[in-house]
C-alpha positions in Angstrom: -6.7 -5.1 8.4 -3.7 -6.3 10.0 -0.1 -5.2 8.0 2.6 -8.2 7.7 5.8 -7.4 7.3 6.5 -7.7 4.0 10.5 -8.6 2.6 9.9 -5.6 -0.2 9.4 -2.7 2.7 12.2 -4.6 5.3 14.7 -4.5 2.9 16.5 -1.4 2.9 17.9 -1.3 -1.1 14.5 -2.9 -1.6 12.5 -0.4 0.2 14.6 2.3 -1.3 13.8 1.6 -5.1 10.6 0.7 -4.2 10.1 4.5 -2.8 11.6 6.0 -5.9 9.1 4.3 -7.7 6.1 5.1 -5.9 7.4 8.7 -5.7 7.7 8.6 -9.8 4.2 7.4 -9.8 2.6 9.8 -7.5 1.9 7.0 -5.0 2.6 5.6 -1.4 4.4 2.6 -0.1 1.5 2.5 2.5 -0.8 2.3 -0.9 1.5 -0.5 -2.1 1.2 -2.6 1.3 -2.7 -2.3 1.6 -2.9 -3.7 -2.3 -0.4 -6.5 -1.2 -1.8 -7.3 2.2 -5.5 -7.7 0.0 -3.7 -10.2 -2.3 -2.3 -12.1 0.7 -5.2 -12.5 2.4 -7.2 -14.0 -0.9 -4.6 -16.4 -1.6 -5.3 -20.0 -1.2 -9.1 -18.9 -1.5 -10.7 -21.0 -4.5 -12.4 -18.0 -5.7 -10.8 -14.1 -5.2 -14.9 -13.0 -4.7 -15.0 -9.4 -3.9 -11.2 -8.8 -4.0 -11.6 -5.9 -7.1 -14.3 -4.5 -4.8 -11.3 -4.3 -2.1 -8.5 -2.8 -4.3 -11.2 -0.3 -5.8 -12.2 0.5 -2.3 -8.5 1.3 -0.7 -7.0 2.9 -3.8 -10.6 5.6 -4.1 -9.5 6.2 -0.1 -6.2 6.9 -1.5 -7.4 8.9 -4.0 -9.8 11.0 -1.7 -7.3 11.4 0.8 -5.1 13.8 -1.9 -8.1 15.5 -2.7 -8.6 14.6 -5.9 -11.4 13.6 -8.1 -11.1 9.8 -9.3 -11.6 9.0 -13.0 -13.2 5.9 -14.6 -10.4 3.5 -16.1 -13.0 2.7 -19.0 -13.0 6.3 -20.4 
């Protein structure tokens, strides 16, 4: 999947809170731009089929890559 830019990660203030954040969180800004970039590239779609599927799918790569085990959100 091809990264935009996107105004949030080009900004330097912007890019700079938004790292503090992720960094609170345990999380990337790479993370942050795969979600975003999954968003953009539903919108205008009359139906978001399969886009759960595609945040479940990059943020379980996430989680694999920091070797750690993922947990069910329904528990």
């Amino acid at each position: 999947m091809r990264k935009r830019r996107l105004p949030l990660t080009e900004d330097p203030k912007a890019r700079e809170i938004l790292a503090t954040s992720c960094s609170q969180h345990g999380i990337t800004i790479s993370l942050i731009e795969e979600l975003i970039e999954i968003q953009r590239s539903n919108l205008g779609r009359e139906r978001q089929t399969g886009i759960s599927a595609d945040f479940s799918a990059v943020i379980a790569e996430f989680i694999e890559q920091r070797g750690e085990e993922p947990t069910n959100a329904s528990d």
